[in-house]
N, C-alpha and C positions, 0 to 999 in steps of 0.2 A: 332338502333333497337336491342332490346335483345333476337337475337337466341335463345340459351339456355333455356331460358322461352318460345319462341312458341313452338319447338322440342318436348317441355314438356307436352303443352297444347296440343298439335294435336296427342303424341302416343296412341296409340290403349291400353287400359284397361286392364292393367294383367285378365291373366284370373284365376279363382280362383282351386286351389291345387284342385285335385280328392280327395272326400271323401271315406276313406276306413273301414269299420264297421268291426270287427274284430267279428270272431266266438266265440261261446262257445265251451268249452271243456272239456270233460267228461270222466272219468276214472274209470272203473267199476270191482271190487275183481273176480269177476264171479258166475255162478249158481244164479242170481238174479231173482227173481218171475217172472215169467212169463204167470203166468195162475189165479194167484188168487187177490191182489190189484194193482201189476203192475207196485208198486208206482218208482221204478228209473227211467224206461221207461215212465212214464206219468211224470216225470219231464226232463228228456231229450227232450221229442215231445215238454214240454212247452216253452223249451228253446228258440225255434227256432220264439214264438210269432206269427206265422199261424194258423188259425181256422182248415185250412184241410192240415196238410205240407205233402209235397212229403215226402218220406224215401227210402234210398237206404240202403241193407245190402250186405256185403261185406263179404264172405263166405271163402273167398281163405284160411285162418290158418286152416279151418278142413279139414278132410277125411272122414265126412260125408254132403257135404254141399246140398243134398236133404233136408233133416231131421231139420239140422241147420234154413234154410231158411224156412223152414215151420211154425216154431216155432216163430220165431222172424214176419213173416209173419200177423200170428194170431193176436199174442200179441198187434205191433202197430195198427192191424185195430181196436183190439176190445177199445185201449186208445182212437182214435180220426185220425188217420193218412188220407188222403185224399187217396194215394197213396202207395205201398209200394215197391219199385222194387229191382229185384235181380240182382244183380250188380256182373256177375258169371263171375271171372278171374280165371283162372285158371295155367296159365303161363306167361313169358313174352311177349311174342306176344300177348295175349288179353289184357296187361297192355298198349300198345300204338294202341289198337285200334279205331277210330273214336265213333264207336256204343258205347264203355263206355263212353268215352269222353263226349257223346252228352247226358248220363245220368248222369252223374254226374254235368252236368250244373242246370239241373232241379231241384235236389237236395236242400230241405231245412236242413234234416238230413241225416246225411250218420253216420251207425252202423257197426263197425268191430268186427266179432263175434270171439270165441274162436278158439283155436286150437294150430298152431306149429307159433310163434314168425318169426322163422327162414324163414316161407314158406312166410312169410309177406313182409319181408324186401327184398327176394329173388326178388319175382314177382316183387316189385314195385320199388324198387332202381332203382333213374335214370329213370324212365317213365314218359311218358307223362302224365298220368293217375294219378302220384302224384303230379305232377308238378300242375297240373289243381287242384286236392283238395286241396293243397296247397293256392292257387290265393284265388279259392272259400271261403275257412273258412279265410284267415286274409284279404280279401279285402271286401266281398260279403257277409257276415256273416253266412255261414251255421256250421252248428253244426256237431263237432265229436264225434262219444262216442263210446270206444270201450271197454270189457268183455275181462277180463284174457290175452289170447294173444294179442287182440284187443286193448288192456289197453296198457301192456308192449312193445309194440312197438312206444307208441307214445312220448317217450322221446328221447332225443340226441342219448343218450348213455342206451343201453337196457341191463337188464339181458335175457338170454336164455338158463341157466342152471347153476346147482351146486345141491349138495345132499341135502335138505333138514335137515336130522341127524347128519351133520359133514361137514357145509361148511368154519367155522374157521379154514382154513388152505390157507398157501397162495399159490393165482392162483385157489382155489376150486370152485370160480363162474364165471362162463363163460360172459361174454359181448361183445357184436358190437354197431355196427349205428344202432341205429334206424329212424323213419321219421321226428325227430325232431322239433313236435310240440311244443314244451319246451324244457328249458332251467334250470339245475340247478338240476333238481331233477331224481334217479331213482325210477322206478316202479316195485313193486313184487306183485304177485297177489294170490291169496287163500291163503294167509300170514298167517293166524291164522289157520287154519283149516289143513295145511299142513307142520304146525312150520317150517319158512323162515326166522326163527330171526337170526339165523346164515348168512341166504346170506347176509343181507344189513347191520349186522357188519362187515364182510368181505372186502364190497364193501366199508363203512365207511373207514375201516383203512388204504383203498388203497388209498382211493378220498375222502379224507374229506369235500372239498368242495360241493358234492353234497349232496341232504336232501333225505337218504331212505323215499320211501312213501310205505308201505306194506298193502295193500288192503285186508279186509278179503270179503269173499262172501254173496251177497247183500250187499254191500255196496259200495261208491260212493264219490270220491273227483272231487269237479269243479273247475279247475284251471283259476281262473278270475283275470289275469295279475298277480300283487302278491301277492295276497290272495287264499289259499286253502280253499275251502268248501266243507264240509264233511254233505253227507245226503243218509238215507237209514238206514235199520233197525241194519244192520253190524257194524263193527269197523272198522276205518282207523289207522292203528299205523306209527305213526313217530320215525326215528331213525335219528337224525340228532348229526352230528358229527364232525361239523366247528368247537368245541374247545375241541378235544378230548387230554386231556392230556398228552398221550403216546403212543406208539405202538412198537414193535418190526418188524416189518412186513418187513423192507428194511434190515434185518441183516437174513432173512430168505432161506432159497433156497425152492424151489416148493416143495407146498406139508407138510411144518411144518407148528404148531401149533401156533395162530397168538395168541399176547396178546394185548389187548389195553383196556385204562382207560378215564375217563374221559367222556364216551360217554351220551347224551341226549336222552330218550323215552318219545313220548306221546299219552296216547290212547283218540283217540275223535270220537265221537258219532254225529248224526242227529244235525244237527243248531250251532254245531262248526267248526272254524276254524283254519289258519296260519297263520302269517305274514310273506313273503321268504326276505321281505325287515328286518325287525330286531329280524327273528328268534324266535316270540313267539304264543303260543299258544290263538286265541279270543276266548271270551264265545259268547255265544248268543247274549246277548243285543249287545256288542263291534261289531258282527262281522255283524249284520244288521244295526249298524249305516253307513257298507261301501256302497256304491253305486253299485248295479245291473244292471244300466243301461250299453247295448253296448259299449267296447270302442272305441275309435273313434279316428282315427289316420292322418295325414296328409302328402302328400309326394308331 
């Protein structure tokens, strides 16, 4: 009798991998319409593919989050939002508390508004409360989209300071952890409107392998694995600096004047995109022949 062949016939049926739908994610310059077409936010709420989606906003970066939350309140009722809750942390102890926790489950979008970067990473580093948004957008697929500070927190590695008029100099833009929704790229935000083009040369000549993404206001990259997509009525400017020819920056002491050559810019508008896989710029037709559908992951 061949063992080996019944053992085989009689084991019980792998059971098949959990399917995990990964979120979208949304990265917004800041100051985007809020009162009159709406349109970032009415493509964020469509993200999420619900007739009536719940929405949480995430108030913690300001030090006005009445006002904050009223605003962003309005806005998703008047796009279509079912629901819109205020998801008010304030410290670290309201980041591991049950009651957020138990909204942020319900959650088909969750919106981090402006303010201080720093207040962001503060509260939530290390919490339960991220730990859970975390689960939720790469297992469950809810949607993130967060505005200026909201934005620039949701990479590895954040900016959260340097001068705007004179950040080419080395050590002049400040960076931490952030919640590292991505991978690869940093985020600056009112980029054009606040000339930021010095931080993310700066940041270029330190870390070349990362791709400055510098967001002007109203406007919007969707990071859909590795494709950047860029929509809203703004500019998104790339500074990307994987084969920057030179720098002086490691013969510098804090504080000099950085040089470097070689660097890559590109400004892209509404129905363009990226490639983070071989560093180039889609048009339109290219960048809608990629696939929008969720991705779909197996573990």
């Amino acid at each position: 009798m061949n063992m080996s062949a019944k053992v085989t016939k009689d084991a019980p049926e792998t059971a098949p991998a959990p399917r995990h739908i990964h979120g979208a994610l949304v990265a917004i310059g800041g100051a985007e319409d809020k009162t009159n077409e709406i349109g970032i936010l009415r493509h964020v709420l469509a993200l999420s593919g619900k007739p009536d989606p719940v929405v949480g906003v995430i108030t913690t970066a300001s030090s006005i989050p009445d006002d904050v939350f009223a605003a962003y309140d309005a806005a998703f009722r008047t796009i279509g939002a079912g629901e819109v809750l205020d998801v008010r942390v304030r410290d670290r102890r309201g980041a591991n508390t049950p009651q957020v926790i138990e909204m942020i489950e319900r959650l088909d979008v969750l919106f981090i508004s402006g303010g201080d970067q720093m207040r962001l990473t503060h509260v939530f580093g290390g919490s339960d409360v991220l730990d859970t948004i975390r689960r939720r957008h790469e297992e469950e697929g809810m949607v993130i989209a967060g505005t200026s500070a909201g934005a620039a927190c949701q990479s590895a590695t954040m900016v959260y300071g340097g001068a705007a008029d004179d950040s080419l100099r080395k050590g002049a833009v400040k960076m931490s952890a952030g919640f590292g929704f991505m991978d690869g790229v940093i985020i600056d935000t009112h980029f054009l409107e606040r000339g930021r083009f010095s931080r993310l040369m700066e940041v270029g000549a330190t870390n070349p392998e990362y791709l400055g993404v510098g967001l002007g206001e109203d406007a919007a990259a969707q990071f859909d694995g590795d494709v950047i997509r860029v929509f809203g009525p703004g500019h998104v400017i790339l500074v990307d600096s994987a084969d920057i020819s030179g720098s002086n920056v490691y013969d510098l002491a804090e504080g000099e004047a950085v040089a470097v050559s070689g660097v890559k810019m590109h400004a892209l508008v509404d129905g363009y995109g990226f490639s983070l896989t071989d560093r180039r710029v889609l048009g339109p037709d290219e960048l809608e022949a990629y696939s929008l559908e969720p991705r779909i992951a197996y573990t």
